[in-house]
C-alpha positions as CSV (number, residue, x, y, z in Angstrom):
1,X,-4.7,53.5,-26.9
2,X,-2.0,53.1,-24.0
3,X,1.4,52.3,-25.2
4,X,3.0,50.3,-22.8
5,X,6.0,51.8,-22.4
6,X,7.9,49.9,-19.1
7,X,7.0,46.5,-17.3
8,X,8.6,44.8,-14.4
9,X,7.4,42.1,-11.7
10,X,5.6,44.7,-10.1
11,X,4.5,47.4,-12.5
12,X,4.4,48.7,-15.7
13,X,4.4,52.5,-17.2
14,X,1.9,53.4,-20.3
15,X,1.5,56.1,-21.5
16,X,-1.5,57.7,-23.6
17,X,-0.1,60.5,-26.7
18,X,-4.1,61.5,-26.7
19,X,-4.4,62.7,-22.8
20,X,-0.1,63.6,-22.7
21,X,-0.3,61.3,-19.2
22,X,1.6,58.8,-17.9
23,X,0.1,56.3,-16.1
24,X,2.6,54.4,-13.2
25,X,1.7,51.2,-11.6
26,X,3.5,49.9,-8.9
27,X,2.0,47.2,-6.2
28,X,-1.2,48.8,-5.3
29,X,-0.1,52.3,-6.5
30,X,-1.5,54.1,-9.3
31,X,-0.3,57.4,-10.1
32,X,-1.4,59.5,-13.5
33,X,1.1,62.0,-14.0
34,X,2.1,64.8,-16.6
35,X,5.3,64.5,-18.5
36,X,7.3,67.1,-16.4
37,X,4.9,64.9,-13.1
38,X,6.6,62.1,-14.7
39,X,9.8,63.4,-15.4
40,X,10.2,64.6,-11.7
41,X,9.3,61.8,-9.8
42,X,11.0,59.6,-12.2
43,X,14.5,62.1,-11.1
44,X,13.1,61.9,-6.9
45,X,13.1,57.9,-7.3
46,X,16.6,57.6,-8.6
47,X,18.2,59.8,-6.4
48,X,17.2,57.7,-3.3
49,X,19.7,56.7,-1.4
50,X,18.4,52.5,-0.7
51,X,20.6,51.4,1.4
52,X,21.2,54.6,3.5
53,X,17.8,55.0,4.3
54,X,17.5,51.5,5.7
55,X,20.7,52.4,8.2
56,X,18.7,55.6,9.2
57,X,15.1,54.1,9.9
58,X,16.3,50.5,11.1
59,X,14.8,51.4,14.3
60,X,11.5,52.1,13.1
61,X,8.5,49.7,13.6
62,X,8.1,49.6,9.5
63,X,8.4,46.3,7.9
64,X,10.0,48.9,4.7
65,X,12.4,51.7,5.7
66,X,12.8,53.6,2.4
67,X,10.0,55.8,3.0
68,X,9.3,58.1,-0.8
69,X,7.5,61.5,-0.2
70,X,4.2,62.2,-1.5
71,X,3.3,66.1,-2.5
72,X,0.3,65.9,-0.3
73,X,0.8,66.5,3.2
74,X,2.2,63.4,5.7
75,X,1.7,60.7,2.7
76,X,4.3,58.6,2.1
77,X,4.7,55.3,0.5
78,X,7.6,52.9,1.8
79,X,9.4,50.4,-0.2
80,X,12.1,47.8,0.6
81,X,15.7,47.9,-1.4
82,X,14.8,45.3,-3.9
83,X,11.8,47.2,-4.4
84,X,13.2,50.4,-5.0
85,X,15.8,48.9,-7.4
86,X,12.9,47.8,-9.0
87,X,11.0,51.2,-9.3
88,X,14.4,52.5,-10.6
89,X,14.2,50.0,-13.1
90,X,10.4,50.9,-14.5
91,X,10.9,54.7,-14.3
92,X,14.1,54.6,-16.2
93,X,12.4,52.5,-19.0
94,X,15.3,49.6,-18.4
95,X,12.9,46.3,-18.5
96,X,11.8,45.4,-22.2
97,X,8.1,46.0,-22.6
98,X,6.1,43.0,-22.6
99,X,4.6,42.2,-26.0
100,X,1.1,42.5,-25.8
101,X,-0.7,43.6,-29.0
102,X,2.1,45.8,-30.2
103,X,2.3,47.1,-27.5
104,X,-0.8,48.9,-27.0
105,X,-3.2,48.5,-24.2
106,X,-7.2,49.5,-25.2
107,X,-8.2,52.1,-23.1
108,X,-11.1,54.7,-22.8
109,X,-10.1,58.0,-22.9
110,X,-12.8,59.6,-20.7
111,X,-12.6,57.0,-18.0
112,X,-13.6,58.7,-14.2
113,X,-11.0,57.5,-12.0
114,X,-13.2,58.9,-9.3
């Protein structure tokens, strides 16, 4: 079972005891990450500077300007202030999980997420 750990507007953070993963939802992002995977991008994501990185990509074409490095090569993922203070939010487990069965989400352990 997934225990849903984190939920916003956006997202929500569960996180299976069986596997040791977390699994990160945000808009059409998935990631499935380790504890120390999700220990350091929860420590990237809060150490972004919002408002700073707008003033430095204003000129850009990009509807977004906060632009979060991947660790594969040239992937990025961009994200507007409210969003970020958003992902802040979910990552540093500060919006109440929603009540949904205890808390726990079913889910199959040996799932192929291609």
């Amino acid at each position: 079972m997934m225990e849903l750990i984190s939920r916003t507007r956006n997202g929500m953070i569960t996180y299976c005891a069986h596997c040791k993963v977390y699994h990160l939802e945000f808009g059409n992002l998935f990631f499935r990450l380790s504890e120390a995977g999700f220990e350091c991008l929860r420590n990237y994501i809060v150490s972004i500077n919002g408002p700073y990185c707008e003033r430095s990509n204003r000129k850009m074409n990009a509807n977004r300007k906060i632009f979060l490095k991947l660790p594969a090569q040239n992937v990025y993922f961009c994200v507007c202030t409210a969003e970020l203070e958003e992902l802040k939010s979910l990552v540093l487990l500060q919006s109440p999980a929603v009540e949904e069965t205890d808390g726990l989400i079913p889910f199959m352990h040996d799932i192929s997420l291609n």
